[in-house]
C-alpha positions as CSV (number, residue, x, y, z in Angstrom):
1,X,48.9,-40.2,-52.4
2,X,49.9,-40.3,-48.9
3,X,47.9,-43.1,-48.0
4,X,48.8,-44.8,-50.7
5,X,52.7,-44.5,-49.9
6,X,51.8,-45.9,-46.6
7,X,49.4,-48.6,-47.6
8,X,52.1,-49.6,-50.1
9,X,54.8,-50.4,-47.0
10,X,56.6,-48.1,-48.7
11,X,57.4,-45.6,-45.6
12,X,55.4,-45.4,-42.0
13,X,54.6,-41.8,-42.5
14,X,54.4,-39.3,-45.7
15,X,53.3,-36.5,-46.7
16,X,52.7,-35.5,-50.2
17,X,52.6,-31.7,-51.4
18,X,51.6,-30.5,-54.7
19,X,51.6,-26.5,-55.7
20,X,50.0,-25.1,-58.6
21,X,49.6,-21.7,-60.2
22,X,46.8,-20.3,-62.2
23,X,46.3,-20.9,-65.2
24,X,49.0,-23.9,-65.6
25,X,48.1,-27.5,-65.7
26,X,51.1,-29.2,-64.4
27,X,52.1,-28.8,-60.3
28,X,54.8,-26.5,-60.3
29,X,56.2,-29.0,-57.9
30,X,55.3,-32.4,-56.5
31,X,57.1,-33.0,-52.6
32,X,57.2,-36.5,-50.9
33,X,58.5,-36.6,-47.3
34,X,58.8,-39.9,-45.4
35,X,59.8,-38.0,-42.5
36,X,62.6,-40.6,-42.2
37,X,59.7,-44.1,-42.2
38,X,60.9,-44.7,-46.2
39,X,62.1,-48.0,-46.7
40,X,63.0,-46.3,-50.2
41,X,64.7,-43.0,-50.4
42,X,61.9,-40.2,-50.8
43,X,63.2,-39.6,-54.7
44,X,62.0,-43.1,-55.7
45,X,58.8,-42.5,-53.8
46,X,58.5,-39.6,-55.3
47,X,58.9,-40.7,-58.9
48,X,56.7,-44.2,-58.1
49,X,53.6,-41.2,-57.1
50,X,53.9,-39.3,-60.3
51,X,53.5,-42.7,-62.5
52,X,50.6,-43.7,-60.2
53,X,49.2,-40.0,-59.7
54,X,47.8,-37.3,-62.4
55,X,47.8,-34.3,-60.1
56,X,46.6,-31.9,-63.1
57,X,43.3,-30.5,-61.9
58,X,41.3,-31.0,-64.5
59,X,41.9,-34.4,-64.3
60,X,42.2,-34.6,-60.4
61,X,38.4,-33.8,-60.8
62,X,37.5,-36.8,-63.4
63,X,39.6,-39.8,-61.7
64,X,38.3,-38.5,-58.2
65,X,34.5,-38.3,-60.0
66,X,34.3,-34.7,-58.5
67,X,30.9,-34.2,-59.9
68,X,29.2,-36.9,-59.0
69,X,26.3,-36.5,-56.8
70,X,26.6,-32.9,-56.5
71,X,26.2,-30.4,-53.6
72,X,24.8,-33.8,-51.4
73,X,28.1,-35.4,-52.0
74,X,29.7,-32.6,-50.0
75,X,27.7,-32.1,-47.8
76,X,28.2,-35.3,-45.9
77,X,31.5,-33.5,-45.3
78,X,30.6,-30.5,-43.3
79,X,29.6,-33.1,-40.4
80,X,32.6,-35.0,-39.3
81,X,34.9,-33.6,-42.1
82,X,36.3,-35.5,-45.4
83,X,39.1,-37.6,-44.4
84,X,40.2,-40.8,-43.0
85,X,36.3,-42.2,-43.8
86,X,35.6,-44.7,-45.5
87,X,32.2,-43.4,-47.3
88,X,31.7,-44.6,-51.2
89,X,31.1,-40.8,-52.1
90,X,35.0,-39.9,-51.0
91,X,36.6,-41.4,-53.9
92,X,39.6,-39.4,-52.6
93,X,40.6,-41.8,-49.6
94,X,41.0,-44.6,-52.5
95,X,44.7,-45.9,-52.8
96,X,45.9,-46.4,-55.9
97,X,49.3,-49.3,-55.7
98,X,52.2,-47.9,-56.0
């Protein structure tokens, strides 16, 4: 969601965080911080990333296609870690507009 808020023009910088609990669906909460870059105040960005963003887990793991290739998928990941590259199998860099 990050990414997107940047790739957007929206702000420079952002940071998006999302807490859960177990056994509930919904995020307890949803964060956005622009870290002063918005050229929106974080409240709008944060509303614009809920419409854009389903952040239950459940489906986290279907719009992210979480199962997809299994273990091999992942293990691209242990070399060279899992963000900021642009493989296919890391559906998670995608950014969704905003």
């Amino acid at each position: 969601a990050a990414k997107s808020i940047v790739a957007a023009k929206l702000a420079r910088r952002a940071i998006v965080q999302v807490s859960y609990a177990i056994g509930v669906a919904e995020p307890l909460s949803v964060f956005v911080d622009t870290y002063g870059t918005g050229k929106i105040p974080d409240r709008e960005i944060l509303e614009k990333v809920k419409a854009a963003f389903d952040f239950r887990p459940g489906m986290m793991a279907i719009n992210l296609d979480l199962k997809r290739g299994g273990n091999q998928r992942y293990q691209k990941t242990a070399a060279y870690g899992h963000f900021g590259r642009s493989d296919p199998d890391f559906t998670w860099e995608k950014v969704l507009p905003l």
